[in-house]
Every structure is written in structure tokens, then in C-alpha cells.
C-alpha positions, 0 to 999 in steps of 0.5 A: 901327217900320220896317226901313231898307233897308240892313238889308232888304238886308242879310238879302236878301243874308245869305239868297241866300249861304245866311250866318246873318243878325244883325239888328242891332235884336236885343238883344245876349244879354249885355244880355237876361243883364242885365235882372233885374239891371238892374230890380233896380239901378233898384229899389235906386236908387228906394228909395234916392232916395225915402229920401234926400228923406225924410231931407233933409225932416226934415233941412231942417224941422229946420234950418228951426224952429232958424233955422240955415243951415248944419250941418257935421259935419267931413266933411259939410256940410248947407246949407239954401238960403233961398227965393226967387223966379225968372224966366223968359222966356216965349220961346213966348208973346213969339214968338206976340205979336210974330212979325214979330221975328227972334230969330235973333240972341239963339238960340244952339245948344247940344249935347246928349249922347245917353243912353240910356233904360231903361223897366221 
């Protein structure tokens, strides 16, 4: 990954007044202190998520053979959701059919937030 110019410049000028340079792409030591914490958090959140999708399968099979929808504990309430069938619209595929529309009319801009990604 390339280097910005201002941050070259940055150390250019950090090294001619003789000043410690801190690169700004280096991970800050109180995240690096974090990773095995970090790995161990995403671990416990797999496990976690893998055996409540068993439970909710064993849950919904049940519902499912007794024809019941909805189970309610007083505190928890389980709801199955019958199947069903969608629709989309193939905007690629009617873009590529049909490109001397202008689609700008029916387009609308949403904002996203950014997040942040963590690879193990």
C-alpha cells in the first residue's frame, strides 16, 4: 500500500529536526496489547452464534411438526415466520436490456456508515 505524500513529508521533516517520527499507519500499542483478546472475543461470538442457530433449528422443527406459531414463555416470546416467497428486481440485468433509459429518476443515494473490519 502506498505511503500519502504528507505523511513522506511528515518524516522527512521529523528526521531534518532531528524529532522521533510516529507513523500514523502503526497500530497504536493499546490495540496490538488487545489482539489475543480480540481473537478470543470473535472465538466466544462464532461458538456463540453457531449454537444458537442449532437451538433455533431444533426450536423451529419442533414448532414446525406441532403446527404451532408462536410459543411464549412470559419473558420470551418464539415466533416462527411462515415461508414465503420474495421479489427482486434485476436493475443490472434491465440496465443491460434496455441502456438508452435514464434511471436517474428512480436511483436514490443512501448513506452508510463506515465500520471497521477485523481479520483473524
Amino acid at each position: 500500500e502506498r505511503i500519502p505524500s504528507d505523511i513522506c513529508k511528515e518524516l522527512l521533516d521529523a528526521d531534518i529536526k532531528g524529532e522521533q517520527f510516529v507513523n500514523p499507519y502503526s497500530i497504536p500499542e493499546k490495540y496490538r496489547e488487545q489482539e489475543d483478546y480480540i481473537r478470543q472475543l470473535i472465538q466466544t461470538k462464532n461458538e456463540t452464534e453457531a449454537r444458537l442457530s442449532e437451538i433455533k433449528s431444533e426450536i423451529l422443527e419442533d414448532m414446525e411438526s406441532k403446527g404451532v406459531k408462536t410459543w411464549d414463555t412470559g419473558t420470551m416470546r418464539l415466533t416462527r415466520k411462515l415461508p414465503t416467497t420474495r421479489l427482486s428486481f434485476n436493475a443490472t440485468q434491465f440496465k443491460a436490456d434496455h441502456p438508452e433509459l435514464d434511471y436517474s429518476p428512480y436511483e436514490r443515494t443512501s448513506n452508510v456508515s463506515g465500520s471497521l473490519m477485523i481479520a483473524v
